[in-house]
N, C-alpha and C positions, 0 to 999 in steps of 0.2 A: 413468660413475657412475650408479647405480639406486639407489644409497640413501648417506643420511647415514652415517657412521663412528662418531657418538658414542651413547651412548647415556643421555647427561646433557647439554641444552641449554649447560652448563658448557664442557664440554669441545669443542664443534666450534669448529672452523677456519671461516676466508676461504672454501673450498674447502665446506665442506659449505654456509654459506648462502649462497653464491653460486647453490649447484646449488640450492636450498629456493626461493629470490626465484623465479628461473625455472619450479619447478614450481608453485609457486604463482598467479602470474602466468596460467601457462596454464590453469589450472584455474578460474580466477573468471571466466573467459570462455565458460563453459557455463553462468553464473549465471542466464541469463534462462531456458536451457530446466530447468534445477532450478526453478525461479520456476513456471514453466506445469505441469509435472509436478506440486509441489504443491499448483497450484490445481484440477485436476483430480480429485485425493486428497480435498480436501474434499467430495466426495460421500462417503465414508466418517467427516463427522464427524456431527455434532448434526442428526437429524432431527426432524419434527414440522410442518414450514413446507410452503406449500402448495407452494413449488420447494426444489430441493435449494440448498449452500450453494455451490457452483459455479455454480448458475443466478443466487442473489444475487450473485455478484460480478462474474457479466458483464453483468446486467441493472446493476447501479449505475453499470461503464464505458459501457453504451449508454446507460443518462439523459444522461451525463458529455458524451459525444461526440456528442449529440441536443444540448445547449446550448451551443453552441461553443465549447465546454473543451478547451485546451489539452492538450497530450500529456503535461504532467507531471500535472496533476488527474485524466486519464482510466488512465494507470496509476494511482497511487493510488488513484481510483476501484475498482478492478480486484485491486487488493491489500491493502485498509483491512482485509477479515478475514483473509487468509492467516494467520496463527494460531492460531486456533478448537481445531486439533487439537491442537496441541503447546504452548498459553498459554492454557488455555481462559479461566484467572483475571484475562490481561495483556493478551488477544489484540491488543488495540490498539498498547501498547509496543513488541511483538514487532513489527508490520507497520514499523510507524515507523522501526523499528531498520534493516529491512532498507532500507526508503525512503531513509533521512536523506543517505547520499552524492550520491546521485543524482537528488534532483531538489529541486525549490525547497521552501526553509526552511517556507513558508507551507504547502503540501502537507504535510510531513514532521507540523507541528504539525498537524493537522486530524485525521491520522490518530493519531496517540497520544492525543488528548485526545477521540475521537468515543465513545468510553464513556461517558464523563459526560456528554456533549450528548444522544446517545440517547436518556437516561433520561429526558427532557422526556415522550418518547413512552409508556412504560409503567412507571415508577418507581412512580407511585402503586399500580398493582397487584402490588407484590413486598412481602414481607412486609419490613418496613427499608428500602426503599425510597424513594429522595431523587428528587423527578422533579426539582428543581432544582439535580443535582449540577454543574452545565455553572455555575451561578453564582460559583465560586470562581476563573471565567478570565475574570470581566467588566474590564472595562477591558484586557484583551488585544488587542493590534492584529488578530490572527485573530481574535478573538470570534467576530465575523458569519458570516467566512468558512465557519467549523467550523459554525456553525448553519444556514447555508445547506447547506452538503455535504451533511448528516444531514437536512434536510429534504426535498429534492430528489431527492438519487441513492441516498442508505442507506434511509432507512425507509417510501419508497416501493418498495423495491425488492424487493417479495415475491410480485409477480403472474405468475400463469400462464401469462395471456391477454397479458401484454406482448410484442412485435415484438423478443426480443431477439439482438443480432448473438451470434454465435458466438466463440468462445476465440480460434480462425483467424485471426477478423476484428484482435483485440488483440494479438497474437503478433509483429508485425511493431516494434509500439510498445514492447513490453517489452524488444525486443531491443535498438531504438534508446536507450532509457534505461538501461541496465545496461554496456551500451557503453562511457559518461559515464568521463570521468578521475572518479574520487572524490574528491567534494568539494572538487570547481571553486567557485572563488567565484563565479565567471558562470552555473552551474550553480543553485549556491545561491541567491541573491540575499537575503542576510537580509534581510531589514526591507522588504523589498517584496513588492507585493501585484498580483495578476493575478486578472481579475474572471471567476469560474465560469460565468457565459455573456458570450456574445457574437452577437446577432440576427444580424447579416449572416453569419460563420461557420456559425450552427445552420442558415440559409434553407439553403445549400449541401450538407447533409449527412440 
């Protein structure tokens, strides 16, 4: 069998989604090298920065994994903008969206909601412009976390002259977290929190 029979989701059989589960199955298991393809793609979005928007998001993984950040944080680190291209208005949503099965709740939330944290940083210079838009998640158990992320690894993460590790270097990570059963609850961990650095881990790295 090389394709379904039906050609109204109606009408297929046991037999056609049986054979659908299975291609489908096999094909989300090339999602981490879909994942690095598009991050690479992002040199073809939004220029103007003194590195491209590839160089920002390996530089935010290497702050990420320079404070002994965890392998859920340092991808997400690593994919907080992958949709710049394709969500220029969401881009945040969009990353989250792709995050959310596969790594902890706290990561998942840091990234969807790092738009409104950002704007700490340059809101007052946009015309409408909220720098306090991050105030509508106060009393959020991430609060800190998300303002940490965005202070530390995003909106320092525009330097030229930064030591930063290569795509290569994260590739290995991406692969291990995409891997993940979806949305494992050990995976997830709602309601709990893992601290974005960690000295004796960062001495080591």
């Amino acid at each position: 069998m090389e394709q379904v029979k039906f050609t109204q989701m109606k009408d297929g059989d046991k037999e056609d989604y049986d054979f659908l589960t299975k291609h489908e199955i096999d094909y989300t298991k090339g999602t981490a090298d879909r994942l690095l393809k598009a991050l690479v793609e992002l040199d073809d979005s939004m220029s103007g920065y003194q590195i491209t928007r590839l160089g920002h998001s390996v530089q935010s993984a290497t702050r990420a994994w320079r404070d002994g950040a965890d392998i859920d944080w340092v991808v997400s680190a690593l994919l907080h903008d992958i949709g710049d291209i394709y969500a220029p208005y969401n881009h945040d949503e969009y990353a989250a969206t792709i995050l959310r099965p596969f790594v902890r709740e706290q990561c998942s939330w840091c990234v969807e909601t790092h738009g409104d944290f950002q704007m700490l940083f340059y809101g007052e210079h946009l015309e409408g412009g909220n720098p306090h838009k991050r105030d509508r998640h106060k009393g959020h158990m991430y609060f800190d976390d998300c303002a940490a992320f965005c202070e530390r690894w995003d909106q320092s993460s525009f330097d030229p002259d930064y030591d930063t590790l290569p795509i290569s270097f994260f590739s290995p990570m991406v692969h291990e977290v995409f891997a993940r059963t979806p949305y494992d609850p050990d995976v997830i961990q709602a309601g709990k929190r893992q601290p974005l650095q960690d000295a004796e881990i960062a001495a080591t790295r």
